[in-house]
N, C-alpha and C positions, 0 to 999 in steps of 0.2 A: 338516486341519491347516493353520494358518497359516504361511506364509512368514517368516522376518526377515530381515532388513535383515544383511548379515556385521556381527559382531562389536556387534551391537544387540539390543534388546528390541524394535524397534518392529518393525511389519509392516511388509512390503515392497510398496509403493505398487501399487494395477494401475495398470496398462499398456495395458488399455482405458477410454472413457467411453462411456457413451448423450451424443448430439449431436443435438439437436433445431435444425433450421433451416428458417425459410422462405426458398425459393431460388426467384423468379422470381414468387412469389405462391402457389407450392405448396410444402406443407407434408412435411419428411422425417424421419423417427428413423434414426440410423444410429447401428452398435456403429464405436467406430474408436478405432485405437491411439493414444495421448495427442499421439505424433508426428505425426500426420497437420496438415499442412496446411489451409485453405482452401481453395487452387490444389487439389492433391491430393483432396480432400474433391470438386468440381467434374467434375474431367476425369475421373477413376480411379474413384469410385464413384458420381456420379451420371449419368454419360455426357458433364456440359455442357463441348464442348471449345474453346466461343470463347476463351475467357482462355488467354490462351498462357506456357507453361514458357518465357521466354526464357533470363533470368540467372540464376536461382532467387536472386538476394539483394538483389532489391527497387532494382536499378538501371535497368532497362530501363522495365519499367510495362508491359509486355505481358501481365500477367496482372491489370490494375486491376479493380476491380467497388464495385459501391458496397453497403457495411455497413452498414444504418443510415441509410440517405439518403450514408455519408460516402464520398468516396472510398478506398479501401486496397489497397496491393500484398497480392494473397492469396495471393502465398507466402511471408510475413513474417509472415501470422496463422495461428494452430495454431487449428485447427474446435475445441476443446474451449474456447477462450476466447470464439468465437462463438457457443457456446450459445445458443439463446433468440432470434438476432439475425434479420434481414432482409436478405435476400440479393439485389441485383440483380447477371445479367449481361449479356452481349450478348444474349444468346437470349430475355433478357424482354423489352428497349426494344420490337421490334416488338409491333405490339396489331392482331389480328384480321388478321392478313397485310398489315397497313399500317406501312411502314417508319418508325421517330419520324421527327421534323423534322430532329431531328438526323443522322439517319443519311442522309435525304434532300441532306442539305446538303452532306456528305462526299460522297455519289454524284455532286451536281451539281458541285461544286468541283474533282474528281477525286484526293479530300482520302487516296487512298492508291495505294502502289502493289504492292506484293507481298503488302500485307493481312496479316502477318505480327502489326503494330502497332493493328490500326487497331482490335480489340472494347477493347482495353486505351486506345487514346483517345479514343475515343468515352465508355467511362464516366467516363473521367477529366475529359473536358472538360462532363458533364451535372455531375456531383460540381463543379465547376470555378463552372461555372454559377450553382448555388444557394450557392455562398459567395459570388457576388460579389452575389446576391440580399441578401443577411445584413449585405452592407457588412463581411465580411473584407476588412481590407488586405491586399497582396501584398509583395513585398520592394520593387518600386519604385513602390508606391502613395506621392506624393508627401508626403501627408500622412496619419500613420498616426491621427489621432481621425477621421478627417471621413470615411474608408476611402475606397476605388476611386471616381474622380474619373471616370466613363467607362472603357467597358470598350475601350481599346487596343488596338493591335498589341503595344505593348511589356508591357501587363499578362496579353494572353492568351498571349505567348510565353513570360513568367516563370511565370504560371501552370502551365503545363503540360509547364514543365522538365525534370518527372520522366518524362517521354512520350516515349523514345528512336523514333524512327524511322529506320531505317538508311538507307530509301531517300531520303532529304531531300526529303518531301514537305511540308516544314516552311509555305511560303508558303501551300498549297492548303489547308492545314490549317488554321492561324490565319483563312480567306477563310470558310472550312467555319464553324465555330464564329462567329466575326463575324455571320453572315449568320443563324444559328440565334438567335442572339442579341438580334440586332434583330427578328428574327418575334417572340419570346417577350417580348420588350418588355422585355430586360435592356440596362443601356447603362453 
């Protein structure tokens, strides 16, 4: 028998989806409730716990990953709209037990410190990366057709605004990404 909806003819929607997601380069089907999260989706049913629960409303950025190549707070995505999508998180950057570049650079810089922040800016700042790749302007790109005129202090600190770190490892961090930066040949 079908459900309705009080005081409706229609059925009353489920409450589960099949959620197809490549997370790190492997492929998952998951049953989950329409409620679930990305974040959630991540930590709770796949095991992966670098992205961290900080604020759950998309203030901190401690649980950044990249969607898509994009960056996104993924406890503000619900897994049933990321159907189909591509998942990076902390746990993928490394390749073959060789930490990225990026990650190397935060290690070298001492680009954290209670580590609490640091999977959520580390994707944020590779996400970060390839839009400045793209010639995305930023809010103080000085001139918004010609996009990011060199990549800054002051454009990689706007950039990555949304990247709360408590411990104020803010300088090492902006040196971390800089220096990533110039390897990869972004400027």
């Amino acid at each position: 028998m079908v459900q309705t909806s009080p005081g409706t003819d229609l059925p009353e929607p489920p409450h589960r989806s099949p959620v197809r997601l490549s997370v790190n380069g492997r492929p998952h089907q998951l049953d989950l409730d329409n409620r679930t999260t990305l974040l959630d989706t991540l930590r709770e049913h796949l095991g992966l716990i670098g992205a961290k629960k900080g604020c759950d409303h998309g203030q901190c950025g401690s649980c950044t990953v990249l969607l898509d190549g994009r960056r996104v707070k993924s406890c503000l995505v619900f897994a049933v709209a990321a159907d189909g999508a591509d998942v990076v998180s902390v746990e993928g950057l490394a390749e073959d037990g060789q930490l990225h570049p990026l990650q190397s650079c935060f290690v070298q810089h001492d680009a954290f410190q209670c580590g609490y922040c640091t999977s959520g800016q580390l994707c944020s700042a590779l996400g970060m990366l390839d839009e400045v790749r793209r010639g995305w302007p930023s809010e103080v790109t000085a001139d918004l057709a010609a996009g990011p005129d060199g990549l800054t202090d002051p454009e990689i600190r706007e950039r990555m605004s949304g990247n709360i770190c408590r411990c104020a490892a803010y300088p090492h961090i902006v040196s971390a990404i800089r220096e990533a930066a110039a390897a990869e040949g972004v400027r």
